[in-house]
C-alpha positions as CSV (number, residue, x, y, z in Angstrom):
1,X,159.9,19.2,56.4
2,X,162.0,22.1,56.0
3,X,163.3,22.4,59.6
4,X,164.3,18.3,59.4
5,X,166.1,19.2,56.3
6,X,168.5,21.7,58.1
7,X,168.5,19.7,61.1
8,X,170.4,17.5,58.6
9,X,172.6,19.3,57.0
10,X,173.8,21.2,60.2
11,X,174.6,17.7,61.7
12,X,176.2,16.8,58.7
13,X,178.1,19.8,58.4
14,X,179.3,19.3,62.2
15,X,180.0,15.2,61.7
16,X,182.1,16.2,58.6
17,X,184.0,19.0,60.4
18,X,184.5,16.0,63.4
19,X,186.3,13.8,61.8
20,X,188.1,15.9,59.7
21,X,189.7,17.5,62.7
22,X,190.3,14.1,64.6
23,X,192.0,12.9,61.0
24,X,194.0,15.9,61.3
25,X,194.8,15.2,64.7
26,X,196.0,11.4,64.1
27,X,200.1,12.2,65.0
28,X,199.5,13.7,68.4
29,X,196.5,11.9,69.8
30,X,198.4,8.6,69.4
31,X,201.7,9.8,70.9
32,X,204.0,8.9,68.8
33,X,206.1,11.2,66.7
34,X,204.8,11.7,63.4
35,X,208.5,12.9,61.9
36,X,210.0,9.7,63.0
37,X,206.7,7.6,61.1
38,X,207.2,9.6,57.9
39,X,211.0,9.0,58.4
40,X,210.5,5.3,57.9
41,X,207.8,5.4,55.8
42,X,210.0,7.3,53.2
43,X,213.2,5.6,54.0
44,X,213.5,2.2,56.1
45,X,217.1,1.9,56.2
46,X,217.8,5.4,57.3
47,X,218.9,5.7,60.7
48,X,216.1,8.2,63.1
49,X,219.1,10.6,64.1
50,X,218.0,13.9,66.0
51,X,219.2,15.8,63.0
52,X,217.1,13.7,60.5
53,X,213.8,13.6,62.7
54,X,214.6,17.2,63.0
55,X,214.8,17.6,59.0
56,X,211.5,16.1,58.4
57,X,210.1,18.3,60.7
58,X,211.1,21.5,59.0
59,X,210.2,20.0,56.0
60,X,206.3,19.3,57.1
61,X,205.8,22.2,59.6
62,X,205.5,20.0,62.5
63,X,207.0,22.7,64.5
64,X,203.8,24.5,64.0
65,X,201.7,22.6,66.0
66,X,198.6,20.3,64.7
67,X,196.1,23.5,64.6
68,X,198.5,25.3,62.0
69,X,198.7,22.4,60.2
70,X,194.9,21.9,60.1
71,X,194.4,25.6,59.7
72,X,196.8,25.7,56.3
73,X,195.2,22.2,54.8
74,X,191.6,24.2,55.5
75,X,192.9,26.9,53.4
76,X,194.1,25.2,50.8
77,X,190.7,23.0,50.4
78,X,189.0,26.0,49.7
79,X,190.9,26.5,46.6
80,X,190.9,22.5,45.4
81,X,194.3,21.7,46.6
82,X,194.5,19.1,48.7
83,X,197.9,19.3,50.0
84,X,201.6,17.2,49.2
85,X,201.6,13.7,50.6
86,X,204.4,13.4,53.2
87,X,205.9,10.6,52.4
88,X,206.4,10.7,48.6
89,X,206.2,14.5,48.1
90,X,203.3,14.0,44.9
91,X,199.9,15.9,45.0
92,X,197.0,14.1,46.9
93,X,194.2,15.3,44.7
94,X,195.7,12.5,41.7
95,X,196.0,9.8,43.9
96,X,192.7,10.4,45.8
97,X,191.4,10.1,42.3
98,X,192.7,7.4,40.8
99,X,192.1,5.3,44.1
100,X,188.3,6.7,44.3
101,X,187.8,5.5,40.3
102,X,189.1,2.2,40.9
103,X,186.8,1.8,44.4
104,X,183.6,3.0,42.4
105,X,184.6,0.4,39.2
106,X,184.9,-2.2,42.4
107,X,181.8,-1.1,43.8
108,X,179.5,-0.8,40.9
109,X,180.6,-4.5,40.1
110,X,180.0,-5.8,43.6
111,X,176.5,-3.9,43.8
112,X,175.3,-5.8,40.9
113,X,176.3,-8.9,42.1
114,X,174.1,-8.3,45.0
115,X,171.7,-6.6,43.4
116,X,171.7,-10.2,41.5
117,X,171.8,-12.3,44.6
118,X,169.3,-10.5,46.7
119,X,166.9,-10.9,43.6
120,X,167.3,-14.4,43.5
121,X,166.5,-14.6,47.4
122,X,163.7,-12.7,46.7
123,X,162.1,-14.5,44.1
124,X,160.5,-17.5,45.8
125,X,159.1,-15.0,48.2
126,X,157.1,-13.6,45.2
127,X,156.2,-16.9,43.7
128,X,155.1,-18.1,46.8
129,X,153.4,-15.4,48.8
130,X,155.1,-16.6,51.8
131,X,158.1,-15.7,53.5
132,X,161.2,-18.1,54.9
133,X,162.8,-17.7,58.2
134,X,166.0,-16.5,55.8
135,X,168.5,-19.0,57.7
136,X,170.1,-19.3,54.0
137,X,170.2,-15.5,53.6
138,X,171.8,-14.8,56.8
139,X,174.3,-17.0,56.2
140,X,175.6,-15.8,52.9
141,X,175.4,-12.3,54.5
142,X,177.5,-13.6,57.7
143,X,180.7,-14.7,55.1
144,X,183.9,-13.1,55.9
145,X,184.8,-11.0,52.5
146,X,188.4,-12.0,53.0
147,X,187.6,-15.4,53.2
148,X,185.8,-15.4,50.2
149,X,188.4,-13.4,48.3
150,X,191.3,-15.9,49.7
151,X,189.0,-19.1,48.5
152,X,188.1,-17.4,45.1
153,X,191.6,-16.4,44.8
154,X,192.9,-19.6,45.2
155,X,190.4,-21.5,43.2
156,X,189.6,-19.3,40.0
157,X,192.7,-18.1,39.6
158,X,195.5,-19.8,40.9
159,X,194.4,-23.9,40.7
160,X,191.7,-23.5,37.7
161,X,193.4,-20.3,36.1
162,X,190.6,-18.7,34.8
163,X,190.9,-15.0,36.1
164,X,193.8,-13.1,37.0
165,X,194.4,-12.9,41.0
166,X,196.1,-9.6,41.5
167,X,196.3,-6.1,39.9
168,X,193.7,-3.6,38.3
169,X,194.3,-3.7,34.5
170,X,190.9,-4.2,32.8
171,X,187.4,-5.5,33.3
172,X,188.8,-9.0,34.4
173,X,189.8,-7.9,37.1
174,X,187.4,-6.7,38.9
175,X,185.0,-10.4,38.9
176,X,186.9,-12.0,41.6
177,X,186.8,-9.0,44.4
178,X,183.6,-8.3,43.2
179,X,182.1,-12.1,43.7
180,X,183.7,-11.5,47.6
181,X,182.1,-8.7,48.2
182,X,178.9,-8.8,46.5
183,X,177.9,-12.1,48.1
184,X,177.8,-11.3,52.1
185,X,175.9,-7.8,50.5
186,X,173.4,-9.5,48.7
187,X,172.7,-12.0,51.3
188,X,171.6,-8.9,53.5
189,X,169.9,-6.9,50.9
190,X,167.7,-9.9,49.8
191,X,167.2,-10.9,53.5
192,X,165.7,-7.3,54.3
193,X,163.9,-7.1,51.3
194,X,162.0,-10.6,51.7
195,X,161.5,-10.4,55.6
196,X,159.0,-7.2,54.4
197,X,157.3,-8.5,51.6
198,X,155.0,-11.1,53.1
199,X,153.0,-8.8,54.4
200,X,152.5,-6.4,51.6
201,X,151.3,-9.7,49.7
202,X,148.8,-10.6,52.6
203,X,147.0,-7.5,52.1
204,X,143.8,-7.2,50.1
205,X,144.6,-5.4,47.5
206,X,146.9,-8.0,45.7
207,X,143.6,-10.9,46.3
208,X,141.1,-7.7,44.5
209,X,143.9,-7.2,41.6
210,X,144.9,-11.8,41.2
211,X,140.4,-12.0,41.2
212,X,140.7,-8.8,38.5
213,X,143.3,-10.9,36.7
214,X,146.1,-8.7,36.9
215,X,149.4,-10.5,36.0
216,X,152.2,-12.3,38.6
217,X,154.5,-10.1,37.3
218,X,152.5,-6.6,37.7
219,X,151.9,-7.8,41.1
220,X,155.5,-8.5,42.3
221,X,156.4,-4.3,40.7
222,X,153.8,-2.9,42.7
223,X,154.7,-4.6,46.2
224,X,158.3,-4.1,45.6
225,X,157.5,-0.8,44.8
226,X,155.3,-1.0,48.2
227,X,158.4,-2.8,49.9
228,X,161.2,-0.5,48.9
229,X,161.4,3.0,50.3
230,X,162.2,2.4,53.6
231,X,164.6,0.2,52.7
232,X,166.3,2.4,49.9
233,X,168.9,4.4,52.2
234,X,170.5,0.7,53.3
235,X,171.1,0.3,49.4
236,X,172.3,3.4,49.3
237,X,175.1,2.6,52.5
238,X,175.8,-0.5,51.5
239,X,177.0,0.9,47.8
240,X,179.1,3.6,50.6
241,X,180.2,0.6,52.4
242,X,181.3,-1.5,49.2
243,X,183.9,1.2,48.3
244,X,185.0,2.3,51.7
245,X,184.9,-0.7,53.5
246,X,186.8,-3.2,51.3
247,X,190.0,-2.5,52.2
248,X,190.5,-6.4,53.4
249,X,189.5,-7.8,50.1
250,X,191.7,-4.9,48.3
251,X,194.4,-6.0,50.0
252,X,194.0,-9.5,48.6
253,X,193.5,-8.8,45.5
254,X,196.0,-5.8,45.4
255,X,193.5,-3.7,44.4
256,X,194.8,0.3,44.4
257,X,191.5,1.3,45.6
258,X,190.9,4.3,48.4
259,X,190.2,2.1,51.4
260,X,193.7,0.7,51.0
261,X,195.1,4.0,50.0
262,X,193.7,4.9,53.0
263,X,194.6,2.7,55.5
264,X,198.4,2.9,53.7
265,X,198.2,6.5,54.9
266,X,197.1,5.9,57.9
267,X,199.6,3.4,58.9
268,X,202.6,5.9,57.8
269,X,201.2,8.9,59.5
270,X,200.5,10.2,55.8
271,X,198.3,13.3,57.2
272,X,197.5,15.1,53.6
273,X,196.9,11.3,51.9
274,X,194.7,10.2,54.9
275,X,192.9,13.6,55.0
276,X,192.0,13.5,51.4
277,X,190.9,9.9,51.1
278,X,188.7,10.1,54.4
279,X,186.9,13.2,52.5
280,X,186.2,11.5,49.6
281,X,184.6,9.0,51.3
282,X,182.5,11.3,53.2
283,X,181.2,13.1,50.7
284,X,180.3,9.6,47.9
285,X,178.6,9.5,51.2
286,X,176.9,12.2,51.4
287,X,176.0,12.2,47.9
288,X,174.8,8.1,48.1
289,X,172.4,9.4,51.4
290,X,170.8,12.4,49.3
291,X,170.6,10.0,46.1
292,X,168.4,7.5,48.6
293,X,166.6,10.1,50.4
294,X,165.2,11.5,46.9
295,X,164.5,8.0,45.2
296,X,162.6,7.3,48.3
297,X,160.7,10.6,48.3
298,X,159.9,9.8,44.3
299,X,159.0,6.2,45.4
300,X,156.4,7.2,48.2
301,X,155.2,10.2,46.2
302,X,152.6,13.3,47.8
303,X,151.0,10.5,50.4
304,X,154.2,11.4,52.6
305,X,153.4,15.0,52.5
306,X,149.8,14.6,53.0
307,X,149.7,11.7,56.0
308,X,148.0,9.6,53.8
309,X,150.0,6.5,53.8
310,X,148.5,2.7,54.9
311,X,151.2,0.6,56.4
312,X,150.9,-3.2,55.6
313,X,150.0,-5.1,58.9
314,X,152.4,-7.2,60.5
315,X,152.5,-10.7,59.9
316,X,155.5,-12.5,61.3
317,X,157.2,-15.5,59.5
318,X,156.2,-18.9,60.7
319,X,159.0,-21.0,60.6
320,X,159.5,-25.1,61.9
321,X,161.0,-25.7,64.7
322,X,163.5,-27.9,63.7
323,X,165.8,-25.2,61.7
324,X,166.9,-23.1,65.0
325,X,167.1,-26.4,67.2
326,X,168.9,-28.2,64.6
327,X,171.0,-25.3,64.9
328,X,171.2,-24.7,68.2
329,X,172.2,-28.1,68.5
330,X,175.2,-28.0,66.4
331,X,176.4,-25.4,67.8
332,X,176.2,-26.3,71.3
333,X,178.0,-29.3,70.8
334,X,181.1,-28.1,68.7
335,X,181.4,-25.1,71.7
336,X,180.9,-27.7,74.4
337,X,182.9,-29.9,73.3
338,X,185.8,-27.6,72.7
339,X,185.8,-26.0,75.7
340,X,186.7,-29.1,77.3
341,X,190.1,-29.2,75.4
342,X,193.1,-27.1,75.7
343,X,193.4,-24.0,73.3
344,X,196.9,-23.0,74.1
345,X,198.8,-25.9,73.9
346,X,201.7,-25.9,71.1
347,X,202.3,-28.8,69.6
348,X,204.9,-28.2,66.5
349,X,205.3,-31.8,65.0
350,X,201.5,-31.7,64.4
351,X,200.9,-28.6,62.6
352,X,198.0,-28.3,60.2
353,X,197.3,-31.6,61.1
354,X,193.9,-33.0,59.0
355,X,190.6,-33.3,60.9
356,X,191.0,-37.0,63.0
357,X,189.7,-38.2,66.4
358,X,192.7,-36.1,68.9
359,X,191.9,-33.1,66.6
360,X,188.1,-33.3,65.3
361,X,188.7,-30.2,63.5
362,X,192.3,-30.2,62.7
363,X,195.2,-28.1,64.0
364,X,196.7,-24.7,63.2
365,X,200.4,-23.2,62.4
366,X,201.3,-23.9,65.7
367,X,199.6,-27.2,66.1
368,X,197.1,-26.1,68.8
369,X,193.8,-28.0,68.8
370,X,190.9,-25.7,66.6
371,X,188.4,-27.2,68.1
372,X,189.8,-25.9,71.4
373,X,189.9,-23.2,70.1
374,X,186.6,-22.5,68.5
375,X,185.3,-23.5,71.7
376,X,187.1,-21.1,74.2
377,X,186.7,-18.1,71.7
378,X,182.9,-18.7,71.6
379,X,182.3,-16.5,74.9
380,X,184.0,-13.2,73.8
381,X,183.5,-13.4,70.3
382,X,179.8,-13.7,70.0
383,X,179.3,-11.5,73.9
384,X,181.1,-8.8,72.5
385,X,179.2,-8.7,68.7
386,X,176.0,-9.0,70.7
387,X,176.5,-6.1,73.2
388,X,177.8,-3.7,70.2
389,X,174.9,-4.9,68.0
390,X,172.2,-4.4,71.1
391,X,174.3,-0.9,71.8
392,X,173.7,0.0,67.9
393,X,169.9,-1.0,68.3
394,X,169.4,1.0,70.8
395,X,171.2,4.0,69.4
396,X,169.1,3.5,66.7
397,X,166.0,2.9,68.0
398,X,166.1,6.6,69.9
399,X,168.1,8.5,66.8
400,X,165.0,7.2,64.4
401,X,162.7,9.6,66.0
402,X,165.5,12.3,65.0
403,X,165.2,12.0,61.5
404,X,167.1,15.0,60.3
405,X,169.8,14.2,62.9
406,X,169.8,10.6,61.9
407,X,170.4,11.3,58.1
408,X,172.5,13.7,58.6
409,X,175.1,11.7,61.2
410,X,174.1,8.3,59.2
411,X,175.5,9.3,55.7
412,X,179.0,10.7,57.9
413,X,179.4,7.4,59.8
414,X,178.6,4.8,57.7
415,X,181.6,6.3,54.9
416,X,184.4,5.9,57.1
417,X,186.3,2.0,57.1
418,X,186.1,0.2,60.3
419,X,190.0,0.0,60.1
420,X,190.1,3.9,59.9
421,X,187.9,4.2,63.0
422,X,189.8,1.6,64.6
423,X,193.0,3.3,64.1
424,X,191.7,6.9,65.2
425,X,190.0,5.3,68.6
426,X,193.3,3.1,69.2
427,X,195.1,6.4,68.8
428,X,193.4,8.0,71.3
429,X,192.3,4.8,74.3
430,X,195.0,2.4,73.1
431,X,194.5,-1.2,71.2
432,X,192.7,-3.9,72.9
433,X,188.9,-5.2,72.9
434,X,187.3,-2.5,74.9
435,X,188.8,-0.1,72.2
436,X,187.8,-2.4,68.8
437,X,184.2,-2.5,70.3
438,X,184.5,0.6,70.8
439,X,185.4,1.6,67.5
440,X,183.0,-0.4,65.3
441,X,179.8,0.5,67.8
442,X,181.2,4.0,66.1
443,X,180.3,2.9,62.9
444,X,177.4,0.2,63.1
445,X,174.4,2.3,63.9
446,X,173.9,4.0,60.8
447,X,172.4,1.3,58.3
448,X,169.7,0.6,61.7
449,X,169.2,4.3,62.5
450,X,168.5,4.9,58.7
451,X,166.0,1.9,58.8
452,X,164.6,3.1,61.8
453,X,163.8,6.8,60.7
454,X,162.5,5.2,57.7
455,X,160.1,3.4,59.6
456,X,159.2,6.3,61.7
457,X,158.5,8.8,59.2
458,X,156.4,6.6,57.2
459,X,154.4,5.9,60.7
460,X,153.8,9.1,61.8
461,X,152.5,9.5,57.9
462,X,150.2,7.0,57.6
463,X,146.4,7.4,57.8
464,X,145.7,5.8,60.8
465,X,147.6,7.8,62.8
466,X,146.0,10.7,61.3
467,X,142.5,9.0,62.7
468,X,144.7,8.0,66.4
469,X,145.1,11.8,66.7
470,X,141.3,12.9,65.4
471,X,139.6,11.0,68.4
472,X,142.4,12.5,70.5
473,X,144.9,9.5,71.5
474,X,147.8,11.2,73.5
475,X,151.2,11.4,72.1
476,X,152.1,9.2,74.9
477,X,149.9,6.5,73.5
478,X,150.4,6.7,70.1
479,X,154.5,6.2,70.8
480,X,153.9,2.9,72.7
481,X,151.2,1.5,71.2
482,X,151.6,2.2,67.4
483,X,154.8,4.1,66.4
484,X,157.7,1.6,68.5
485,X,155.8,-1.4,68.2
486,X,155.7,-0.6,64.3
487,X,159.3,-0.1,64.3
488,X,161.7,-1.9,66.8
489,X,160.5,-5.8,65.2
490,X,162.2,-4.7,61.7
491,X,164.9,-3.0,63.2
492,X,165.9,-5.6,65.5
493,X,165.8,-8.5,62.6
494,X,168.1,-5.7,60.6
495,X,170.3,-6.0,63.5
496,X,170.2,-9.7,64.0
497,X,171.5,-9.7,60.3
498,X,174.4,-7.3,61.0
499,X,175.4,-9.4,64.4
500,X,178.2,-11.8,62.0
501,X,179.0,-8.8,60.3
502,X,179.8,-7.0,63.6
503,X,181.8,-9.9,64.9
504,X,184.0,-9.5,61.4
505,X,184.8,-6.1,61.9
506,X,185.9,-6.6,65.4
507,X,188.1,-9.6,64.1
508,X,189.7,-7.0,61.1
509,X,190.6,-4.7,64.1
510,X,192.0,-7.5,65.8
511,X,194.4,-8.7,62.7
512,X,195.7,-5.2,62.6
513,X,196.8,-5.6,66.2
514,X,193.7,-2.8,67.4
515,X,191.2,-5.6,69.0
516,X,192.4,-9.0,70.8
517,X,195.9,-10.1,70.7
518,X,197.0,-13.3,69.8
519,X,197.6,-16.2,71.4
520,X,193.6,-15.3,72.2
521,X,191.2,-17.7,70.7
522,X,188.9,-15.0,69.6
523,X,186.9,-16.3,66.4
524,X,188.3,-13.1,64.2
525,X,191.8,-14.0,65.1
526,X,191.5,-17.7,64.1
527,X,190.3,-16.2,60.7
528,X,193.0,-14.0,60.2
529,X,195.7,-16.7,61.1
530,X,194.6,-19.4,59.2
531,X,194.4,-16.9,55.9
532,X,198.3,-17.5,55.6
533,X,197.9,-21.3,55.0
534,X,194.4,-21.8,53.8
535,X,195.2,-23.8,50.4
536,X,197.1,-26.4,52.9
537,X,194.8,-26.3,55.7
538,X,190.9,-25.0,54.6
539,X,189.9,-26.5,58.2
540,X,191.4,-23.9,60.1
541,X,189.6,-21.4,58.4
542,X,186.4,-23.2,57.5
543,X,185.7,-23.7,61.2
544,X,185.1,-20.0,62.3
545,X,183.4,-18.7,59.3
546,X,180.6,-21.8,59.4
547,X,180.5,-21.0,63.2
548,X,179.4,-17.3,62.3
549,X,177.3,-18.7,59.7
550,X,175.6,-20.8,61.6
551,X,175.6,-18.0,64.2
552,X,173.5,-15.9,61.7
553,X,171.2,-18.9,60.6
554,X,170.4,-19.4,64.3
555,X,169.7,-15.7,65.3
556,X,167.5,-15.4,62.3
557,X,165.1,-18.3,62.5
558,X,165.2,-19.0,66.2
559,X,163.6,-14.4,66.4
560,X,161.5,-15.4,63.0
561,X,160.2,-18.9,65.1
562,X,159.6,-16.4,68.9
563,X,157.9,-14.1,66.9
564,X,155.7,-16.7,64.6
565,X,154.9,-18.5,67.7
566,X,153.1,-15.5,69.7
567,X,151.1,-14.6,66.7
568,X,149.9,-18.3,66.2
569,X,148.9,-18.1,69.8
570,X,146.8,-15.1,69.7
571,X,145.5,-16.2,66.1
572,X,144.3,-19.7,67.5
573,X,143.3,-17.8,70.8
574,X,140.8,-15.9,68.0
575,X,139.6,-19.0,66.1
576,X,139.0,-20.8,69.5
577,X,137.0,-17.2,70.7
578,X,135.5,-17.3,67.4
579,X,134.7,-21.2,67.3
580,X,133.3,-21.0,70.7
581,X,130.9,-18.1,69.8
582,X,129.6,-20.7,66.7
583,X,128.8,-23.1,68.9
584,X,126.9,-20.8,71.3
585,X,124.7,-19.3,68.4
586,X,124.3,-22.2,67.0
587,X,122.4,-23.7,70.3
588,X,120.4,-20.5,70.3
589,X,119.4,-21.2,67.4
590,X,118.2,-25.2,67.8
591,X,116.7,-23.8,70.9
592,X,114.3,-21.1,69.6
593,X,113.5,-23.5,66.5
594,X,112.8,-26.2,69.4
595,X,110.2,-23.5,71.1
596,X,108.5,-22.2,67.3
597,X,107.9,-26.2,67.0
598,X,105.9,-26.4,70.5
């Protein structure tokens, strides 16, 4: 225990010192003159003369070098002082501080929103017993934030006036972005929460305690206390994720929080601003990781630290059928028939033109055909999610069995925006899609390698594996045949869930010009360009999100319908062994009453 726990903190204390250098590095790793940014940035009507460009870099030390610079913000961290921003000459330590208050307020609001939502997912899992194949829950979790913020925007506040849509003055402003956010959140938490729950309540303990008469409601505490610590570090990065990563939906809503403050800094080259908001964030996210770590330690109790844990067994969700195909089908047929249509063509006199029969889905700002479009962007949209989310798997898959490294890098990665990451890697390997896949693989592993070491360390924990090693089953053996099998099924649901979200951040990269380029018909970019003109033409923007959703719905069941089917094979493969060895006793039995009767 004590040699994991400074495996962590020395990867955490290299991670943090990594990307505080890159930060630092930002100016010279993309190429472009960081005096002539700031320039701009402070004055856009002021002409880049040699003599100006030269006055800004006397004023910031540029001359220095980058290792100076980093050297002299170092120094002054040590004594609280987080530097001057460059571009309005004010102290970074207020704003850092006024942005990270009004993120947490956000975050706190969205958190219980999902905490909310995943509850009511949850629910019918309790009444029930059973689980679902959580097509519904994987949907909510695969809606685009912005798209949500845009649609809540325009219908609460600007057609039926009830909240205000822009600013950060006082508690009502915080129900709108917090509805956006809290939504796709919830959808996942409630999603991982009931995919584990159905086999706590198959085990015999809950049939002893319902015979004893032990209420519905003492129940349901004790298997989601049973249920909860390895899934406690993913509420923990998706509170980290809520404040960080909202920077889409701040912009919407104007929100001064520190992911926008952040990415406003990183856009002007603002080294001291972007420095101090990226720290921040890494250390709420260090904080949120050793927060989780020790509610999950409280929740599992001594049987961690004794190997005296029993795992529930697994017992994959049945599902019908019908749900993936139905889904399968829909999709197939909007992608088919769109790819036999024309995405490029411009046709200005029928711009957002209404759904009809020469445009089943309507037409963009441009008049091009969606449908086209939907269809032709299917390809590189979903190929590219689904090699970074089987990259991420994997990533976490072998980083689970490193638990101290895991935690350590987890809690470091997951803080940092997408947008951030996405800037640092265009910096240094130039925009395009290799680059935005590049950037949010960075970033998607942590929730799955947190889930995984979960997993793992409750594994190696448990009781049975204490009686695998007594009758001396190899290391070897007990890997393949208890520990991975144990593990990978969650895991790989947990990143069947993330595959929409994956796909969202690639299309964020993309809007800030860091993934796929327009006139591409990548799913992402048909989101962000339709957001302009949503109140006049919803279809444009509908299209792409129900696509992912349906994209979710279909990844969910159609792995929850695989992985019921094998099981009812080997289960009636049992019955029939089990019927068959009735039958044969039964005989016996006639047979040798037969005989006593001669």
């Amino acid at each position: 225990m004590k040699l994991r726990t400074r495996a962590a903190g020395a990867t955490r204390a290299l991670c943090l010192l990594a990307v505080l250098t890159t930060v630092g590095l930002l100016p010279w790793l993309s190429g472009r003159d960081p005096a002539l940014a700031v320039l701009r940035a402070r004055s856009a009507e002021q002409e880049p003369t040699e003599e100006a460009l030269d006055s800004v870099r006397q004023d910031l030390g540029l001359d220095a070098g980058p290792l100076s610079l980093l050297g002299n913000w170092a120094s002054d961290l040590l004594r609280g002082d987080l530097g001057t921003s460059w571009v309005s000459g004010t102290d970074v330590l207020p704003s850092v501080t006024a942005g990270l208050q009004v993120s947490l307020g956000l975050m706190g609001a969205a958190f219980a929103v999902a905490v909310l939502l995943a509850c009511a997912l949850v629910a019918p899992v309790l009444v029930r017993g059973r689980g679902s194949a959580g097509a519904w829950a994987a949907m909510a979790a695969a809606l685009p934030e912005f798209l949500l913020a845009t649609l809540a925007l325009l219908v609460c506040g600007v057609w039926l006036g009830w909240l205000p849509t822009s600013g950060w003055q006082g508690p009502e402003y915080m129900v709108l972005p917090a509805l956006a956010l809290g939504v796709p959140a919830g959808g996942l938490l409630g999603r991982l929460v009931a995919d584990a729950l159905p086999a706590v309540l198959d085990e015999r303990w809950v049939e002893l305690w319902r015979g004893a008469g032990v209420g519905r409601r003492t129940i349901s505490a004790a298997a989601l206390k049973r249920v909860l610590p390895p899934l406690v570090p993913q509420f923990g990065m998706v509170a980290v994720g809520l404040t960080g990563g909202a920077v889409a939906v701040e912009t919407v809503f104007a929100v001064p929080g520190i992911g926008r403050t952040a990415l406003g800094a990183a856009k002007s080259q603002d080294l001291p601003l972007l420095q101090g908001s990226v720290l921040s964030l890494l250390l709420l996210g260090l904080v949120a990781g050793a927060a989780a770590a020790l509610v999950r330690r409280r929740l599992l109790g001594p049987a961690l630290r004794d190997a005296g844990l029993s795992l529930p067994p697994v017992r994959p969700v049945r599902t019908h059928p019908v749900i993936p195909l139905t889904l399968l089908t829909v999709l197939t047929v909007t992608i088919g028939w769109g790819l036999l249509r024309d995405p490029y063509t411009v046709d200005t006199t029928a711009r957002l033109a209404a759904p009809s029969w020469s445009h089943p889905l309507g037409t963009d700002g441009l008049g091009r055909d969606v449908l086209a479009r939907l269809g032709h962007g299917a390809a590189p949209t979903v190929g590219t999610a689904a090699a970074v989310c089987l990259l991420s798997l994997l990533v976490a898959l072998a980083l689970g069995f490193l638990p101290g490294v895991a935690a350590g890098a987890a809690d470091i990665a997951n803080a940092l925006p997408p947008v951030i990451v996405g800037i640092l890697v265009a910096a240094a390997a130039g925009p395009g899609t290799g680059g935005a896949a590049l950037a949010v693989a960075l970033i998607s592993w942590p929730p799955l390698a947190a889930h995984a070491a979960a997993m793992v360390q409750e594994v190696r924990a448990s009781s049975f594996l204490t009686a695998q090693r007594a009758i001396g089953a190899s290391p070897s053996w007990i890997l393949t045949r208890h520990v991975l099998p144990s593990v990978a099924a969650p895991v790989a649901r947990h990143a069947l869930l993330r595959l929409p979200g994956i796909a969202l951040a690639l299309a964020s990269l993309g809007f800030l010009g860091l993934g796929a380029q327009p006139p591409a018909p990548e799913w992402g970019l048909l989101l962000d360009e339709s957001r302009a003109y949503v109140e006049r033409a919803p279809w444009a923007a509908l299209a792409p999100a129900v696509a992912l959703a349906l994209l979710a719905g279909l990844a969910v069941s159609g792995a929850a319908y695989a992985q019921g089917r094998r099981n009812t094979g080997w289960v009636t493969k049992k019955r029939v062994t089990k019927r068959g060895t009735k039958r044969v006793t039964k005989r016996v039995t006639k047979e040798k009453e037969a005989l006593v009767e001669v």
